[in-house]
C-alpha positions as CSV (number, residue, x, y, z in Angstrom):
1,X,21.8,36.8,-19.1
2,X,24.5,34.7,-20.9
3,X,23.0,31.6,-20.3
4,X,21.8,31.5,-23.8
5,X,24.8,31.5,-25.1
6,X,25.7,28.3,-23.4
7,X,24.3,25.3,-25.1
8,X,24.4,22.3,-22.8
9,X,26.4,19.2,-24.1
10,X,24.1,16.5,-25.0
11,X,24.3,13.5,-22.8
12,X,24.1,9.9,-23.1
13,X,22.4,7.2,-21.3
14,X,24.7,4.7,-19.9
15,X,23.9,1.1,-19.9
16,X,23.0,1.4,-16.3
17,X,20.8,4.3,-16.4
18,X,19.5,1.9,-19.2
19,X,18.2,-0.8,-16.7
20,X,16.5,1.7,-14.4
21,X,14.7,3.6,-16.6
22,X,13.6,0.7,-19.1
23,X,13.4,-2.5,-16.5
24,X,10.1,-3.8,-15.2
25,X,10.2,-3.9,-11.1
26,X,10.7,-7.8,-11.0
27,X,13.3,-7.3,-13.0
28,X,15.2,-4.8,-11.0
29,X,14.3,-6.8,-8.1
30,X,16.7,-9.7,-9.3
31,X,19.7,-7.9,-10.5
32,X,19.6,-6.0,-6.9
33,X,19.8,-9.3,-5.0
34,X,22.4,-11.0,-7.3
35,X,24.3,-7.8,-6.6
36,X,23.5,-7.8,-3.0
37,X,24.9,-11.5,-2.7
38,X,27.9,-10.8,-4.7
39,X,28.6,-7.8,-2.5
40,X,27.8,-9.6,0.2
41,X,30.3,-12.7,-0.5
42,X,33.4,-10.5,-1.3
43,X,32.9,-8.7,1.5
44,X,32.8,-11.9,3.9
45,X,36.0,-13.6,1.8
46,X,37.4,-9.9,2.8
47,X,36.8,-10.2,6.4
48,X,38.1,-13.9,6.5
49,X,41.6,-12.5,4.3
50,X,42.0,-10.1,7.1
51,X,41.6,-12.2,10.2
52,X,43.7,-15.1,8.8
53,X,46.2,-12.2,7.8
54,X,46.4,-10.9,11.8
55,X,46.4,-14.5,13.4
């Protein structure tokens, strides 16, 4: 009944949203495993900061 009277607020696309929507599949593809790798390294010099912490 009063949805009418509520207007939804316009919303932007964010760079991000950007990529998925306008990237071809290779594309995607390559920025997922540079992310993945990059993940993957800070999460190994993590692990390595912690054990040499507790030795």
């Amino acid at each position: 009944m009063f949805s009418n009277l509520i207007k939804p607020k316009p919303t932007q696309n964010s760079k991000l949203s950007d990529f998925v929507l306008d990237s071809s599949s290779s594309e995607k593809k390559r920025v997922y495993s540079q992310v993945i790798d990059r993940a993957i390294t800070s999460q190994v010099q993590l692990v390595n900061k912690a054990s040499a912490t507790q030795r």
